[in-house]
C-alpha positions in Angstrom: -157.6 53.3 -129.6 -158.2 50.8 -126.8 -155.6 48.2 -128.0 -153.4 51.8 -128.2 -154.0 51.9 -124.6 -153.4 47.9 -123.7 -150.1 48.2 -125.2 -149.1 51.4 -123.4 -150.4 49.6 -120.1 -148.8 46.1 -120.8 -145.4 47.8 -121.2 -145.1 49.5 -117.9 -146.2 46.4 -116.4 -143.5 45.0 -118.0 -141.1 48.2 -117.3 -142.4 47.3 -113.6 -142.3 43.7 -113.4 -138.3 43.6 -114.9 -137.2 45.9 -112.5 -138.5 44.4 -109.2 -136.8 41.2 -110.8 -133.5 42.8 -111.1 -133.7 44.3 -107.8 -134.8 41.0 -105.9 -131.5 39.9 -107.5 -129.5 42.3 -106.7 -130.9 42.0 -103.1 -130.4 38.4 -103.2 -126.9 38.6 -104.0 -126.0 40.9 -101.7 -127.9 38.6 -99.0 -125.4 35.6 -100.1 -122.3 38.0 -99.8 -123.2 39.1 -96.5 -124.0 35.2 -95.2 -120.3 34.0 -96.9 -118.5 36.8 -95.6 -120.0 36.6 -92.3 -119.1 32.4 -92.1 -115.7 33.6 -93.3 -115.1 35.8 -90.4 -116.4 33.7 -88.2 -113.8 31.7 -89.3 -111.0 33.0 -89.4 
């Protein structure tokens, strides 16, 4: 029963941990589109 339990508790921490990864990505990339296109304005 308690390695039942582990397991459960490991895979939301994984469930949790994969999606604040693919969020800080997303984030970041949106971060890098916003500091190009702002260098591009400034630009042109």
């Amino acid at each position: 029963m308690k390695k039942n339990n582990q397991n459960k508790e490991k895979r939301k921490y994984d469930k949790g941990q994969i999606f604040v990864k693919v969020m800080a990505g997303i984030l970041a990339l949106l971060m890098l589109g916003a500091g190009c296109m702002t260098i591009i304005y400034a630009i042109i």
